[in-house]
Each structure stands twice: as structure tokens, then as C-alpha cells.
Backbone as JSON Lines, residues from 0, in Angstrom:
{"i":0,"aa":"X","n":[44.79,0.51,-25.86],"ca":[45.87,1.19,-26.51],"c":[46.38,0.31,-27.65]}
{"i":1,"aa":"X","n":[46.47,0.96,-29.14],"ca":[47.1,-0.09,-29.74],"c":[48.9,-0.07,-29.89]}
{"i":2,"aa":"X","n":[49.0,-1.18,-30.48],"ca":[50.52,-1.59,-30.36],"c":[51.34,-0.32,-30.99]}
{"i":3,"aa":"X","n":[50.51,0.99,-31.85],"ca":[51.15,1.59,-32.59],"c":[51.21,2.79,-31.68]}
{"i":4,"aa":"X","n":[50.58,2.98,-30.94],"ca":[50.93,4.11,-29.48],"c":[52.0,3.78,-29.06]}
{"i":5,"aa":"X","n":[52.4,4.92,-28.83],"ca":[54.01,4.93,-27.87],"c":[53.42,5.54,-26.75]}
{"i":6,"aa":"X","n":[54.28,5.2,-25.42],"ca":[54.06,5.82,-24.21],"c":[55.39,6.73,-24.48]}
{"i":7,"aa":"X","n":[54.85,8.17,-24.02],"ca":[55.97,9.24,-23.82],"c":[56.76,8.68,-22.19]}
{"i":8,"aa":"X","n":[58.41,8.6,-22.57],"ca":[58.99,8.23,-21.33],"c":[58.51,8.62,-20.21]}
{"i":9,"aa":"X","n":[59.01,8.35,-19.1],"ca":[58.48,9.17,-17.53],"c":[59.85,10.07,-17.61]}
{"i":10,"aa":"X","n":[59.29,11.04,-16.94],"ca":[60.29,12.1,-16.83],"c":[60.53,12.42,-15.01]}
{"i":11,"aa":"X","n":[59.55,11.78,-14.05],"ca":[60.32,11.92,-13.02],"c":[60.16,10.73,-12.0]}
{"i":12,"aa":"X","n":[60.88,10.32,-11.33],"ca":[60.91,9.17,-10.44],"c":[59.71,9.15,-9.79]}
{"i":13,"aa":"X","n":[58.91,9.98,-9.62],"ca":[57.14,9.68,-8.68],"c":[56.36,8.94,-9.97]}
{"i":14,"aa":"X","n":[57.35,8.88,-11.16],"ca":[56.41,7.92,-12.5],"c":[56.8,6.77,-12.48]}
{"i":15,"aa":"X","n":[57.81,6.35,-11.71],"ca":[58.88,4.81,-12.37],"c":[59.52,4.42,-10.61]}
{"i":16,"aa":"X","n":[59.95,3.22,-10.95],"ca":[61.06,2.72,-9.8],"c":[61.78,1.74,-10.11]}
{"i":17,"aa":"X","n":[63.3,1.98,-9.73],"ca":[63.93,0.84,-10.06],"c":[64.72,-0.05,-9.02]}
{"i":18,"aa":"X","n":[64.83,-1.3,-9.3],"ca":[64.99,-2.36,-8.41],"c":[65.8,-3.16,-8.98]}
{"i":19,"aa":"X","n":[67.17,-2.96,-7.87],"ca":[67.82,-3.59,-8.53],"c":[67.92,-5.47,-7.81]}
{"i":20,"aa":"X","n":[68.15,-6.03,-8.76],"ca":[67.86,-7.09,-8.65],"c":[68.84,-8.05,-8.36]}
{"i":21,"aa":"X","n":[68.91,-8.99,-7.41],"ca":[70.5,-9.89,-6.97],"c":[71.74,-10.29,-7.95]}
{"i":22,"aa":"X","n":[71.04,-10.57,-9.25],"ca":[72.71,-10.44,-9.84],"c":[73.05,-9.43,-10.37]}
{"i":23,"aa":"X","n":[72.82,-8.28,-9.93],"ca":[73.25,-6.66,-10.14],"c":[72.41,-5.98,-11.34]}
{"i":24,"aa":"X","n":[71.48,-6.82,-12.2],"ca":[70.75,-6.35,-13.29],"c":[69.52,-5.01,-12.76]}
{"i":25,"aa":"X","n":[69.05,-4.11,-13.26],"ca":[68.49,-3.22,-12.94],"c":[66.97,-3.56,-13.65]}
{"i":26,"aa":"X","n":[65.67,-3.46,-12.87],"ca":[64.57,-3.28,-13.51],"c":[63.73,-1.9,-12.89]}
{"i":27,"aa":"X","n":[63.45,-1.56,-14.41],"ca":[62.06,-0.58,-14.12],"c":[60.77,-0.85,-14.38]}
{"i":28,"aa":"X","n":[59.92,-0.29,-13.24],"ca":[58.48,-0.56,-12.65],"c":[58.14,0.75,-13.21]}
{"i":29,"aa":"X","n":[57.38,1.28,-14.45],"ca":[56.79,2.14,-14.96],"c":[55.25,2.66,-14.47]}
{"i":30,"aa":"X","n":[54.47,3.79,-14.62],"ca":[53.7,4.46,-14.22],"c":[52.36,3.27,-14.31]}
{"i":31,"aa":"X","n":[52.14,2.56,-15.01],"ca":[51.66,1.64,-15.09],"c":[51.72,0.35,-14.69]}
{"i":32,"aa":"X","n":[52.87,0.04,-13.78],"ca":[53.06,-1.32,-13.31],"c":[53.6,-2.21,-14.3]}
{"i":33,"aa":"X","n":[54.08,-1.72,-15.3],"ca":[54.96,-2.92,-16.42],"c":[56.14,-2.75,-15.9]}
{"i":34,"aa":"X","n":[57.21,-4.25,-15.89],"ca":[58.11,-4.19,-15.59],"c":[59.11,-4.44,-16.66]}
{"i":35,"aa":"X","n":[60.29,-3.83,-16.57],"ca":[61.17,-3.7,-18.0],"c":[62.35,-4.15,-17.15]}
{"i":36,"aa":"X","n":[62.58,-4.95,-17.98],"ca":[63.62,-5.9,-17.14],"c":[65.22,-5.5,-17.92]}
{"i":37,"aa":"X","n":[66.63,-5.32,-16.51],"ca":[67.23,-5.44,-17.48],"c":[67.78,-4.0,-18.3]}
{"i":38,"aa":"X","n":[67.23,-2.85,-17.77],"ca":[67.21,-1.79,-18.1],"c":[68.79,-0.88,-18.41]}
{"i":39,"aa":"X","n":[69.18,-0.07,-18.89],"ca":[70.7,0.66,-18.78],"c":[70.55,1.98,-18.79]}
{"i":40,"aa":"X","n":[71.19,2.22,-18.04],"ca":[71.36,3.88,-17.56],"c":[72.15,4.49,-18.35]}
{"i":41,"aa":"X","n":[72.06,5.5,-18.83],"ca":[73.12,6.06,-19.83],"c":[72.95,7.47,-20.05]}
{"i":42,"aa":"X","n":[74.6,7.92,-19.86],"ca":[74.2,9.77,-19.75],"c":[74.41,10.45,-20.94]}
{"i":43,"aa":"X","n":[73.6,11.54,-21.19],"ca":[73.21,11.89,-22.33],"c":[73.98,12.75,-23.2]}
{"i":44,"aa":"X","n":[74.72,13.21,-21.93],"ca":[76.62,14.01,-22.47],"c":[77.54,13.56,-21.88]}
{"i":45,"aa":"X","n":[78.2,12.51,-21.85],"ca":[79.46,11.8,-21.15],"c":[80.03,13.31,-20.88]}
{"i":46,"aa":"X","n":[80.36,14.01,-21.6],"ca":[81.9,14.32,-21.89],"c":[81.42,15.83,-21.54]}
{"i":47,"aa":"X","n":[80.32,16.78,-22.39],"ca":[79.83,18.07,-21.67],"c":[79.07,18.22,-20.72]}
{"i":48,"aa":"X","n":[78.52,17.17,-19.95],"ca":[77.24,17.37,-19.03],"c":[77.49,15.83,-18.31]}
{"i":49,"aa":"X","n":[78.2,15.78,-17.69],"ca":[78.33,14.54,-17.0],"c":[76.91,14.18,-16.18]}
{"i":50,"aa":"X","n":[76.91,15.01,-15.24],"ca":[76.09,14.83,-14.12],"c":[74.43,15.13,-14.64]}
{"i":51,"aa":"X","n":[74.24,15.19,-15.93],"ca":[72.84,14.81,-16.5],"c":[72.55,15.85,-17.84]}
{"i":52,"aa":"X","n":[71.72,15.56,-18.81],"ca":[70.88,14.79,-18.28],"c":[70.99,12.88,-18.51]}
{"i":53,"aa":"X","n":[69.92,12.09,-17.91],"ca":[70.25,10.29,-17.3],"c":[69.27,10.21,-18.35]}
{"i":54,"aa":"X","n":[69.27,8.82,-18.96],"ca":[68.32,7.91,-19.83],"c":[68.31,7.04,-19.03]}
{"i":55,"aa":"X","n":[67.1,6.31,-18.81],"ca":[67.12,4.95,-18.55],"c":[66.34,4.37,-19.81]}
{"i":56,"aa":"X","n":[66.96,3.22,-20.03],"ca":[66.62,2.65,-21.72],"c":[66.44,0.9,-21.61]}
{"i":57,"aa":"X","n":[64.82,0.43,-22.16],"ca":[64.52,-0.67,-22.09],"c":[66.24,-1.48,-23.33]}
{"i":58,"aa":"X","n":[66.07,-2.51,-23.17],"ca":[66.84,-3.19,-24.01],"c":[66.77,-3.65,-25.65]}
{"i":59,"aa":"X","n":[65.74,-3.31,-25.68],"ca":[65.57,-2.6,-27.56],"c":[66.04,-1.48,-27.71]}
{"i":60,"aa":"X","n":[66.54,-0.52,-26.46],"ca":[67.03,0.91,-26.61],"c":[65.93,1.92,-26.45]}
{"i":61,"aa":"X","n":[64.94,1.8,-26.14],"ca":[63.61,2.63,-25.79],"c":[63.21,3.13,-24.91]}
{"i":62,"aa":"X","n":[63.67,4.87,-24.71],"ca":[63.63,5.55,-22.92],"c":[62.77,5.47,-23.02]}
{"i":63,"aa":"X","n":[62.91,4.75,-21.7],"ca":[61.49,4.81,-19.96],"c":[61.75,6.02,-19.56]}
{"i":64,"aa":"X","n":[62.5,6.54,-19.39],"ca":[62.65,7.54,-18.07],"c":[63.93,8.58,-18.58]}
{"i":65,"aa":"X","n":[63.4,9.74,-18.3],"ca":[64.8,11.22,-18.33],"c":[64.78,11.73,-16.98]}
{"i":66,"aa":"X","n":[66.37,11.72,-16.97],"ca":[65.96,12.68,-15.87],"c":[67.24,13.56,-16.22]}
{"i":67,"aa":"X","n":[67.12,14.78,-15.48],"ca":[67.58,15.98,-15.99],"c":[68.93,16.02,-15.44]}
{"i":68,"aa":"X","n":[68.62,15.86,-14.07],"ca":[69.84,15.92,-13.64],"c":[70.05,15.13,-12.12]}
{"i":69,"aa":"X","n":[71.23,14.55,-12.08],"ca":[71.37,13.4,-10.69],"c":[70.92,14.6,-9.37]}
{"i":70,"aa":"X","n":[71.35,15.88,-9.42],"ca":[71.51,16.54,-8.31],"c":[69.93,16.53,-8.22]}
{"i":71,"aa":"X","n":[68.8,16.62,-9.0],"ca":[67.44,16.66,-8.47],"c":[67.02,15.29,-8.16]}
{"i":72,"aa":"X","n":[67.59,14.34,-7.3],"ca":[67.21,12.59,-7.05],"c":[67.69,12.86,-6.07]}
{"i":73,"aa":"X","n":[66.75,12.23,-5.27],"ca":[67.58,11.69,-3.55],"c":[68.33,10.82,-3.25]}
{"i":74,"aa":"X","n":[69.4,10.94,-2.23],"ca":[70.65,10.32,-2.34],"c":[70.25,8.95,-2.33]}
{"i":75,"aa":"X","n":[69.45,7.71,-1.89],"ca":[69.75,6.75,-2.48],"c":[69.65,6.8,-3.62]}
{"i":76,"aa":"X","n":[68.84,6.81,-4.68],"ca":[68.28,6.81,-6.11],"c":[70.07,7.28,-6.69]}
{"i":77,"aa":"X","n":[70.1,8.53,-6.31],"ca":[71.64,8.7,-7.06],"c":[72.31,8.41,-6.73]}
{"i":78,"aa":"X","n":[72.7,7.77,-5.58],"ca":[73.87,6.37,-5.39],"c":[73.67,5.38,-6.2]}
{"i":79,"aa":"X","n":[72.45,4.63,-6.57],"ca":[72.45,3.46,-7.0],"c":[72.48,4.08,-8.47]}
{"i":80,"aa":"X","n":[72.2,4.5,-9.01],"ca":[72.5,5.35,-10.45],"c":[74.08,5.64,-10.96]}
{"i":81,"aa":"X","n":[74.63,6.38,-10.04],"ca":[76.1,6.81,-10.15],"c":[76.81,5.51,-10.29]}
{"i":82,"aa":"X","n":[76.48,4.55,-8.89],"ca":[77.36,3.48,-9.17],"c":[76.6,2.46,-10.51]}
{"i":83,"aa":"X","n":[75.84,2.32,-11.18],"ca":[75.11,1.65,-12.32],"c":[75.78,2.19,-13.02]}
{"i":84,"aa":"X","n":[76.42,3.53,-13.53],"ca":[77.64,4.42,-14.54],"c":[78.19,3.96,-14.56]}
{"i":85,"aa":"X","n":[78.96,3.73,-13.29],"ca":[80.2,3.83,-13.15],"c":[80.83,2.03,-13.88]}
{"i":86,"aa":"X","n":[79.46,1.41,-14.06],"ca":[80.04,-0.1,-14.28],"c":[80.16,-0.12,-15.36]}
{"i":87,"aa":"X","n":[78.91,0.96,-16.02],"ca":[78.63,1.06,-17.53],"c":[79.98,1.55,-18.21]}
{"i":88,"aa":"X","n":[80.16,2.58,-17.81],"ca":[81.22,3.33,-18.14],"c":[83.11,2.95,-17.83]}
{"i":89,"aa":"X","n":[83.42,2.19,-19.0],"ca":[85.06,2.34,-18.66],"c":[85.55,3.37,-19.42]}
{"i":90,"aa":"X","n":[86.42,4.49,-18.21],"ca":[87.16,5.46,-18.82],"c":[88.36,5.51,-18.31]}
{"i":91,"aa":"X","n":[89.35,4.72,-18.8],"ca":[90.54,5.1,-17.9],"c":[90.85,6.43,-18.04]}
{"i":92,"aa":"X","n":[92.03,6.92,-17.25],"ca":[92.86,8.59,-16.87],"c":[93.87,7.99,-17.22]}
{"i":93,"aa":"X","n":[94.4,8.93,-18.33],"ca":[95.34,8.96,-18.58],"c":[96.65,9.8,-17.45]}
{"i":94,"aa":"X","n":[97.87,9.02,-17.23],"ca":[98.56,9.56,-16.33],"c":[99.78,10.43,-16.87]}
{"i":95,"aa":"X","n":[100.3,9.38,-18.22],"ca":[101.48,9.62,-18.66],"c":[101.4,9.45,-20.23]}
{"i":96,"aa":"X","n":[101.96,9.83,-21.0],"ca":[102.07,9.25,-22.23],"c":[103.63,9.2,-22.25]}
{"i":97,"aa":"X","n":[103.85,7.53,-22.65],"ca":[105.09,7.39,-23.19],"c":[105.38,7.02,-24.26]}
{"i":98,"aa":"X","n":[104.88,6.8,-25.05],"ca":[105.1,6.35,-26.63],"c":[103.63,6.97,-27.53]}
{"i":99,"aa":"X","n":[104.31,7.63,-28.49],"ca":[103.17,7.99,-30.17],"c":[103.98,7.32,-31.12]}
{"i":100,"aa":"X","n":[103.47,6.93,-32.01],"ca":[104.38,6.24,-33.16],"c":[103.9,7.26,-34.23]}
{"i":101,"aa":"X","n":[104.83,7.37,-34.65],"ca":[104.96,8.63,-35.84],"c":[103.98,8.12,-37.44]}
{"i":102,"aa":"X","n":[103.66,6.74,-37.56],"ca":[102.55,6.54,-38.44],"c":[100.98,6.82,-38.16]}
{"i":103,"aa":"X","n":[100.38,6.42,-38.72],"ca":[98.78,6.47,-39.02],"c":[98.13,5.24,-39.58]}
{"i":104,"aa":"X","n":[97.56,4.08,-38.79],"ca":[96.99,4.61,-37.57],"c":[98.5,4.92,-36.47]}
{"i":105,"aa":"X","n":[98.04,5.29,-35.13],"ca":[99.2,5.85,-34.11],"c":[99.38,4.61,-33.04]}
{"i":106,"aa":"X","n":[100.26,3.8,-32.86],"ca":[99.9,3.4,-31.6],"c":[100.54,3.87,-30.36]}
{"i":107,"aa":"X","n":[99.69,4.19,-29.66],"ca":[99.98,4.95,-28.11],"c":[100.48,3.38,-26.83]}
{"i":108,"aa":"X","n":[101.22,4.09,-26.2],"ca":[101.61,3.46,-24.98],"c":[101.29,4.44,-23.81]}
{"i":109,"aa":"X","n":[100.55,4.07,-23.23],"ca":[100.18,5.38,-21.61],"c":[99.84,4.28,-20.5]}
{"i":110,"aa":"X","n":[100.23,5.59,-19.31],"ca":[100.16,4.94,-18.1],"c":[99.19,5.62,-17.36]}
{"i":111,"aa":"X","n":[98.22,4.38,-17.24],"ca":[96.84,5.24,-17.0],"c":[96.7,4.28,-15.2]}
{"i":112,"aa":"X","n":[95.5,5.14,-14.84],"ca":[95.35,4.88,-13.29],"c":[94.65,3.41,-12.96]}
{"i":113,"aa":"X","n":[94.57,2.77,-14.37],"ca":[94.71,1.09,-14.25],"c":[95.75,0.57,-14.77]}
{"i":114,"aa":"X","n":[96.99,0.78,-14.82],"ca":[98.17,0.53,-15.59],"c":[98.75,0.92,-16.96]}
{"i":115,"aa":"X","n":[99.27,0.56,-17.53],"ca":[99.9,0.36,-18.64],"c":[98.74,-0.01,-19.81]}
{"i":116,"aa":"X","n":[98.66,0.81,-20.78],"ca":[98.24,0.45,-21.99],"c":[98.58,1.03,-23.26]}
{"i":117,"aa":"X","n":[98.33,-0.58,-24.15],"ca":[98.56,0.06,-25.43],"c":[97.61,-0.12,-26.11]}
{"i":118,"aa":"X","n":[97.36,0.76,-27.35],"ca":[96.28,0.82,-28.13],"c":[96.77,1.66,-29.06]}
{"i":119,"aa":"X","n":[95.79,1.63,-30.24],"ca":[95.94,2.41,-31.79],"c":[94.62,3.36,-31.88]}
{"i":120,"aa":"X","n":[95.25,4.38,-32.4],"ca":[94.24,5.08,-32.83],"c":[93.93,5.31,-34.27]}
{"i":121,"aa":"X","n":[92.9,5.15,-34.84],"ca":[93.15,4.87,-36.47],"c":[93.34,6.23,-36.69]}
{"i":122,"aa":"X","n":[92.39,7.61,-36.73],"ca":[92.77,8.98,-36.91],"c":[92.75,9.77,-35.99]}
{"i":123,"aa":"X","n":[93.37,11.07,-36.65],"ca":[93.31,12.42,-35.62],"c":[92.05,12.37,-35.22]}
{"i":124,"aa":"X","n":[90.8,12.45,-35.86],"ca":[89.69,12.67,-35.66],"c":[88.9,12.3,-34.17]}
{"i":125,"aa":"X","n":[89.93,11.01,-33.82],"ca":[89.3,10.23,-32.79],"c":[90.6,10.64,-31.69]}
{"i":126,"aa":"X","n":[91.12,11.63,-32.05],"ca":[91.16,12.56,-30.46],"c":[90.57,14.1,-30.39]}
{"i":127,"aa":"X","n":[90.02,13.92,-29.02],"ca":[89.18,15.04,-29.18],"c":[89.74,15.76,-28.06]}
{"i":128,"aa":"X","n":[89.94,17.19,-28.37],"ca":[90.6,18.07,-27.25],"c":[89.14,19.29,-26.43]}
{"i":129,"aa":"X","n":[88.81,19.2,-25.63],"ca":[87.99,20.06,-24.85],"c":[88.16,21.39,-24.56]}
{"i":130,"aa":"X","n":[87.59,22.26,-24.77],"ca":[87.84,23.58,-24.16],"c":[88.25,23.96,-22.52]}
{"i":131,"aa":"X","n":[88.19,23.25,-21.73],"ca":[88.73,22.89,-20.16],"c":[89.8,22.44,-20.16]}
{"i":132,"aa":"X","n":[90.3,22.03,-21.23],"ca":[92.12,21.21,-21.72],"c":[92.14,19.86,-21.05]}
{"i":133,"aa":"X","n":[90.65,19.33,-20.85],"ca":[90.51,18.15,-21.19],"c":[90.83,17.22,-22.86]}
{"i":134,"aa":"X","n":[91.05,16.36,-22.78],"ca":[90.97,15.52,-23.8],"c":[90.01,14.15,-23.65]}
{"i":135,"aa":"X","n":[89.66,13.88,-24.74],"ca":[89.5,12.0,-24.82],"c":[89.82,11.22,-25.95]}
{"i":136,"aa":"X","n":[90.4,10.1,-26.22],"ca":[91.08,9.71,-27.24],"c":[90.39,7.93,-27.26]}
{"i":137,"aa":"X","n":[89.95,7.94,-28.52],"ca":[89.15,6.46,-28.62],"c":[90.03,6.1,-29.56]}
{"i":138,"aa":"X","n":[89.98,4.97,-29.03],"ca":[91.49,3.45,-29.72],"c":[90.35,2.73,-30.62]}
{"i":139,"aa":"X","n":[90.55,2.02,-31.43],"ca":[89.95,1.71,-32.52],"c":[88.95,0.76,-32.36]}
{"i":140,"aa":"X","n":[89.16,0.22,-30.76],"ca":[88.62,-0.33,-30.4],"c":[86.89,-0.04,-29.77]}
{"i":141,"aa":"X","n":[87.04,1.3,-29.85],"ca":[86.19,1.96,-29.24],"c":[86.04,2.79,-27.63]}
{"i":142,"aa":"X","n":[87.0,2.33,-27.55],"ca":[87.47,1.94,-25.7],"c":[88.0,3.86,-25.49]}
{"i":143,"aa":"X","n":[87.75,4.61,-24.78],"ca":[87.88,5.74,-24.74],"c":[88.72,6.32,-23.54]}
{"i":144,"aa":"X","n":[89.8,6.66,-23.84],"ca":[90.8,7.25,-22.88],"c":[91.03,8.8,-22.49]}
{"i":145,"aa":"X","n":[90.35,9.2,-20.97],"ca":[90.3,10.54,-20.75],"c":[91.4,11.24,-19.95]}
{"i":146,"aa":"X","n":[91.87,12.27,-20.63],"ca":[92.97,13.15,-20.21],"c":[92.34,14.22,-19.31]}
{"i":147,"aa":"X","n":[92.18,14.7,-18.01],"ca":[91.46,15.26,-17.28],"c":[92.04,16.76,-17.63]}
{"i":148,"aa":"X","n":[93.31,16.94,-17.9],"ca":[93.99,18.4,-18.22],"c":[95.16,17.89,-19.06]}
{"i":149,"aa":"X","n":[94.74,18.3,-20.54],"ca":[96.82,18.0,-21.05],"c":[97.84,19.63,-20.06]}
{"i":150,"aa":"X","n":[97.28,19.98,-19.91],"ca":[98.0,21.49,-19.39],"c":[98.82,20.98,-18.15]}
{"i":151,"aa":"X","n":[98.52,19.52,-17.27],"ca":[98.88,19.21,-16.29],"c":[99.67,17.79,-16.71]}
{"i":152,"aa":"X","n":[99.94,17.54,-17.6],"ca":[100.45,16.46,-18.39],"c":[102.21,16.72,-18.25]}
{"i":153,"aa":"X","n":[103.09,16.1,-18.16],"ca":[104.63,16.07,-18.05],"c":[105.13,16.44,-19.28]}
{"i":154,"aa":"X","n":[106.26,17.51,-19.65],"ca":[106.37,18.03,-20.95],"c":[106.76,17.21,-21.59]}
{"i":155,"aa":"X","n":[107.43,15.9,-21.66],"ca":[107.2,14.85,-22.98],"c":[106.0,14.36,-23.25]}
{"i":156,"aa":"X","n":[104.78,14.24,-22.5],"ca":[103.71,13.86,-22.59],"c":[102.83,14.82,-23.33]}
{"i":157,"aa":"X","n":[102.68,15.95,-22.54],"ca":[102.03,16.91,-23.74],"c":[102.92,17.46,-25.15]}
{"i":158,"aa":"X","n":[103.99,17.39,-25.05],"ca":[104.79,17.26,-26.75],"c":[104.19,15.92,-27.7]}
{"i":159,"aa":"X","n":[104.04,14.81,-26.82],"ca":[103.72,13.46,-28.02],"c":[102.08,13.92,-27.99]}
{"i":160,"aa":"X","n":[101.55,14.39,-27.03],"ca":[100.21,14.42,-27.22],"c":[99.75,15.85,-28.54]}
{"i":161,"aa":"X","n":[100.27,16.61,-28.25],"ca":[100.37,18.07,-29.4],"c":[101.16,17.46,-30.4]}
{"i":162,"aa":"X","n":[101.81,17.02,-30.96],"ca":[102.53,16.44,-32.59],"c":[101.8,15.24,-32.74]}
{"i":163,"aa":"X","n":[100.62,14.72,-32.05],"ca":[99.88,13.45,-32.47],"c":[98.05,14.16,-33.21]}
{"i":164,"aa":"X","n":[97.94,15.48,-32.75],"ca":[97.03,16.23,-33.46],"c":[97.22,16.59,-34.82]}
């Protein structure tokens, strides 16, 4: 094979296996016996399609493996997957909003289900409201804060959150 062939990812776990390894790093064992060390799981719609479809991606960023969806994996495989997200993924919940600052960028004060935070948001743009009356709001930092329902939000909270659109 030359170096200019690509292998098309594996698309189902009877192609690949992964092992995770004692200091919590993940490797995949491909259809061929190469091992890709080091690997990251990453879902392909955070925000519309949670539960799949899954990438698994060498560390140049190059899927090994799709899979469609966690519910077609057997429960170990999607235990050790879900919790590999879940490390990947920081999303705090937003609980409360108590402070918008009336400039641009905004800085927010909320009380989320890891405490207290503050952060800026440079524009409107970088809050995004969902058709489920979900929200998610990324601080400039990149760091992404999810509102599970503004509809269930405390009426000063959804007032600073609606005059911050």
C-alpha cells in the first residue's frame, strides 16, 4: 500500500477495539492490527444528536472509526465511551442567571450545577437558542454553557437571558 492510500475508517466495532490503558488514555487496535495510540472520541452533533453519530479520531485528527449511534454498542463498549465524553466534554447547566451587563462584549454571572461563574461573551452570535428552548452560550473563552430549558429558567433569569439576544 503506498503512503498516498488512505484506509476508509472502520465503521463497526467487529473492525477495531479499544483499550483503555492505566493512565486513562484510550488506544485503538484497527482491522489490521495497527495500534493508534491515544485516540479521542468525539460526537458528531453535541448539541442536535447527542447520542451519535461517535468519531473516534487518531491524534493528527484522522477517523478510525464511526459509529452511528451509542444505542447500537453493547453496554460495556458504551459505558466506556459515554464515560470517555463525559471527560472530553465540559458543559456546565446553567441554573440561574444573575447578572448581564448591558455592554458588548456581555459579562454574565450564573449559577451553574458546578457553582458560580463568570464569563464574557464577545457577541450575540455566540448564544445560541434551540428549538426545544434549549440554549448554549460560549464565553470567549470557548468554554460552552448549556441552558437545558430557558422556559424553566426563574423570571429574572429568562428576562436577562431574552434582552441579552
Amino acid at each position: 500500500m503506498k503512503s498516498s492510500d488512505t484506509i476508509p475508517p472502520a465503521r463497526t466495532p467487529t473492525e477495531w477495539q479499544l483499550e483503555q490503558l492505566r493512565h486513562g488514555h484510550l488506544d485503538l487496535i484497527d482491522r489490521h492490527g495497527q495500534r493508534h495510540s491515544n485516540v479521542d472520541v468525539v460526537r458528531a452533533f453535541p448539541i442536535s444528536v447527542p447520542a451519535g453519530p461517535i468519531a473516534i479520531v487518531a491524534a493528527d485528527g484522522t477517523e478510525l472509526a464511526w459509529i452511528d449511534s451509542l444505542a447500537l454498542l453493547d453496554a460495556p463498549l458504551q459505558s466506556l465511551l459515554l464515560k470517555e465524553l463525559a471527560v472530553r466534554e465540559f458543559l456546565p447547566v446553567i441554573k440561574r442567571i444573575e447578572t448581564v451587563s448591558d455592554s458588548e462584549p456581555t459579562e454574565w454571572l450564573v449559577s451553574t450545577d458546578r457553582g458560580l461563574r463568570r464569563f464574557t461573551v464577545a457577541h450575540t452570535d455566540d448564544i445560541l437558542r434551540l428549538p426545544d428552548s434549549s440554549a448554549v452560550i460560549t464565553d470567549s473563552f470557548g468554554v460552552r454553557y448549556l441552558i437545558p430549558s430557558v422556559d424553566v429558567l426563574d423570571a429574572r433569569s429568562r428576562r436577562l437571558f431574552e434582552t441579552s439576544l
